[in-house]
N, C-alpha and C positions, 0 to 999 in steps of 0.2 A: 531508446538511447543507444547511441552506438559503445561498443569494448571498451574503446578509448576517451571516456571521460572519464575526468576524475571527482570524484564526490568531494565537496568541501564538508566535513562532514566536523566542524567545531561547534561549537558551544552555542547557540545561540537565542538563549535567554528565553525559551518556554517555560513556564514552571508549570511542573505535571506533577501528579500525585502517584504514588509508586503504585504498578500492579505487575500481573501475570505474563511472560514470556514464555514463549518453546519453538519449540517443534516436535511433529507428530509423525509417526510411522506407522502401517498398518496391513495385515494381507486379506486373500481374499480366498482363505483356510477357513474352515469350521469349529467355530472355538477358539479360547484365549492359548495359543502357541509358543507367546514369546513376552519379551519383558520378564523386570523383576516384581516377583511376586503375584505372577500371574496376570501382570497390566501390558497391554497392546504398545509396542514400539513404532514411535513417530517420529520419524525426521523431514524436518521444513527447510526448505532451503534459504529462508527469509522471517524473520523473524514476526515481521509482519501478518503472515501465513500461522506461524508457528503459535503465538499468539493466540490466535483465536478458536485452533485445533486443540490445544492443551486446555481452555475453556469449555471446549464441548464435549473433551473426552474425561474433564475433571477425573475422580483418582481408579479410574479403569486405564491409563495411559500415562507413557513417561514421552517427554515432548524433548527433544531435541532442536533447537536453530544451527545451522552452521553459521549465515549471516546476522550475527547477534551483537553490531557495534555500529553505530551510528558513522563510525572512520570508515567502514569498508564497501567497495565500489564492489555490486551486485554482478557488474559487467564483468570485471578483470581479475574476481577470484578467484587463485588456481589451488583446489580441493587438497585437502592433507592424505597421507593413511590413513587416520585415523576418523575422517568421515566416510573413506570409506568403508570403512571397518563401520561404520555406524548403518550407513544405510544398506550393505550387504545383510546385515540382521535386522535392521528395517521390519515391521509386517505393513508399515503405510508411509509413504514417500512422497510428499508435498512440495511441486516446483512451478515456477509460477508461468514457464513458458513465454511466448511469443515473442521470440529472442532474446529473452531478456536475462535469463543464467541457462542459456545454454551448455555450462561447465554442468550443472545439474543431474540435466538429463542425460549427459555422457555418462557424468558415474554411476548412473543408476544402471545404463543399458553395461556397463563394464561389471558391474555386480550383480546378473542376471537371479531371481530368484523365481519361482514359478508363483509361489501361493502368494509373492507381495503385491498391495495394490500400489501405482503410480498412479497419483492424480494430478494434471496437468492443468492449471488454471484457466490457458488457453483453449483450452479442448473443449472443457468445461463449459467454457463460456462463448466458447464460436466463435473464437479470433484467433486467427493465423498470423504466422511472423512478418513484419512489418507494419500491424499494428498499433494502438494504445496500448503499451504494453503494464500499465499503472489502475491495473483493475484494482487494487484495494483500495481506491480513492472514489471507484463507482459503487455505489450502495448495492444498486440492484442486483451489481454482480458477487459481491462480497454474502448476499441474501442463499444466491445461485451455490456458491464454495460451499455454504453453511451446511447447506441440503444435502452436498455431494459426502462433505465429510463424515458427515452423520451417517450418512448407506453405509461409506466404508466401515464405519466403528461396527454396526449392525450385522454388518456380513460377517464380522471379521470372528465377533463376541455377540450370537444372537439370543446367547441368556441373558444379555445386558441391553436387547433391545430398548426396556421401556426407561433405563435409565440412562440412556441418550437418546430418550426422544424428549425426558426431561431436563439433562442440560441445553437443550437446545432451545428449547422454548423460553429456559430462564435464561441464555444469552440476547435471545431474542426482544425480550422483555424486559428484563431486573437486570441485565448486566449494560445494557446499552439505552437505556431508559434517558441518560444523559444528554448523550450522542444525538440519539432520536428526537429530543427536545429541542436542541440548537439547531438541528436541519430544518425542524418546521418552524423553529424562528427566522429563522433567516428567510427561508421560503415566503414565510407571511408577511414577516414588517421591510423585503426590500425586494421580491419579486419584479424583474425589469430593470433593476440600477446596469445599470455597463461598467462592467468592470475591464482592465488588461491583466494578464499574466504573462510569464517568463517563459514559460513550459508548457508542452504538453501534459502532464502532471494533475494542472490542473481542469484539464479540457470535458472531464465528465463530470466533477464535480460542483464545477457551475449551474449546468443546466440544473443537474437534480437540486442544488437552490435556488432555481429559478433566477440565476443571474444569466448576466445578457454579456459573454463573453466576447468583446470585439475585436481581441489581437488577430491577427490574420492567422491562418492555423498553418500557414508554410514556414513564421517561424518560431512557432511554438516546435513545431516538428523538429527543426535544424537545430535548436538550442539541447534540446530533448537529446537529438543523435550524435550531437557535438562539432554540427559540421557550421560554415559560416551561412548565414542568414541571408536572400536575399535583399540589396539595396533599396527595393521600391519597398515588401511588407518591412523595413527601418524606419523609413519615410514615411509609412501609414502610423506606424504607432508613432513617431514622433510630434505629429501632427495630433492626433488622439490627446497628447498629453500636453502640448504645447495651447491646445484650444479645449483643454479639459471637459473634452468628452468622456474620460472616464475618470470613475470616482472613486476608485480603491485600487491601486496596484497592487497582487501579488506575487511573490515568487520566491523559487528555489533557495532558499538557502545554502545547500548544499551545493549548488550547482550556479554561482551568481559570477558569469561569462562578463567579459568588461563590455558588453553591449546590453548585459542586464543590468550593468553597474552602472555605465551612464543613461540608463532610463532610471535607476530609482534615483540617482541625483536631479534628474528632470523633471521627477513627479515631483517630488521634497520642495525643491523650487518652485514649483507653481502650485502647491500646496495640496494634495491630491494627498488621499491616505495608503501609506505602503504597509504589508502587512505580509507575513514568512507560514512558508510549509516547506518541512522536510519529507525527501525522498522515503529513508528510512525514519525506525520508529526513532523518537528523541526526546529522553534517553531512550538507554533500551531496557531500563527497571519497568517502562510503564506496558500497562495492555494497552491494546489497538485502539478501543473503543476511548479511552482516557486522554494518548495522542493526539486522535481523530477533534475530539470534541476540546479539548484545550487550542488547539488550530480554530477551530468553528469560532471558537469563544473569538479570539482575537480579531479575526475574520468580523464578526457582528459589532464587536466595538470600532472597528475601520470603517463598517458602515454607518454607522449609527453617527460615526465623529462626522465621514461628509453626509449627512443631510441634517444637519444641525445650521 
């Protein structure tokens, strides 16, 4: 998405059950350096990120987010002192890349530190800027972060190796057990339904439940970057929903453009099930995996309502 959107970032009626937030810092020193009480400092730039660092570094690590409010626009954040003050003492600095807070990776290269690690989500994961830039909504890649962030805690504190090799396996396992449940539901009882979205957002997370994404991806892209949509992919999806091709509309909440608006009034009308994901986490009381799978959850009753 481009700088210039603005997150509609209200209320909109998830109910989640409260969990873990942060952000994580970490370097690539020998041995516990920094932090209080001898625990690894982590700054995430996305709470998102942060989240699930502060789970794997459970109480070996103090997790900082800077983007910790479901109001703030990832794009157009302009960094305080005092984060950088945070990520200058950083030993691990979580940014999600591929344009997508580049204010990030500015203040991290303005706060040069030798022994900190920067882990880049992008890099990580082999995508470059202009991109999907909505890797916490691709599993496989979220699998890929898990892996990386665990080295760094490992490098960081290698007396603490085998106890983040155990949170990780319990995030793996016992914290997302949920999560993991509701993606093989969906994958099993609705593999193939056609669904539309709003966004790019959603564009990885279909496939891996095996839905059959039909919005045109030019303007899943344009909505994503904030720019106007072509007329013909308008025409495609209006058509799609007018001759109810698809069975479950989702989309951005945070992000609901009046060309997203008059599609959910067109799905409602022709009776099509609409159903909401937020960019960022919502609230920001809950962990990732709790967000992720209360979305899932709703997701599965939209499908479930059309094939009834």
């Amino acid at each position: 998405m481009s700088t210039t959107r603005v997150l509609r970032g209200a209320a909109i009626g998830l109910l989640l059950a409260a969990g873990a937030t942060g952000v994580v810092g970490c370097s690539t020193g020998h041995g516990v350096t920094s932090g209080e009480a001898g625990t690894i400092r982590v700054v995430a730039a996305e709470n998102f990120w942060g989240s699930i660092a502060a789970q794997l570094g459970g109480d070996k690590v103090t997790v900082t987010s800077i983007i910790d409010s479901p109001d703030a626009d990832p794009h157009d954040y302009e960094p305080t002192t005092a984060d950088g003050r945070a990520v200058a003492t950083a030993d691990l600095v979580l940014v999600n890349g591929i344009g997508y807070d580049t204010w990030a990776s500015k203040l991290a290269a303005a706060n040069p530190v030798d022994s900190r690690i920067l882990l880049t989500v992008g890099d990580i994961v082999g995508v470059a800027d202009g991109g999907n830039p909505h890797r916490w909504y691709n599993p496989a890649d979220v699998r890929t972060v898990v892996d990386e962030i665990t080295r760094g805690y490992q490098r960081i504190d290698p007396g603490d190796s085998a106890y983040f090799a155990r949170q990780k396996a319990a995030f793996e396992t016992t914290a997302t057990a949920a999560y993991q449940a509701m993606t093989a539901e969906i994958r099993t009882r609705y593999a193939g339904t056609k669904v539309g979205a709003s966004e790019s957002i959603f564009a990885m997370l279909a496939p891996a439940l095996g839905l059959d994404l039909v919005t045109p991806g030019g303007f899943l892209t344009a909505v994503s970057q904030g720019i106007d949509p072509a007329a013909a992919d308008k025409a495609t999806i209006d058509a799609q929903i007018s001759n109810r091709v698809i069975k479950v509309y989702v989309y951005n909440a945070q992000n609901a453009t009046p060309d997203v608006q008059a599609q959910i009034a067109a799905a409602k009308s022709h009776g099509i099930q609409v159903t909401t994901i937020t960019e960022t986490m919502t609230p920001a009381t809950v962990s990732w995996q709790q967000w992720q799978t209360a979305q899932l959850t709703a997701l599965r009753d939209a499908l479930a309502a059309a094939a009834r």
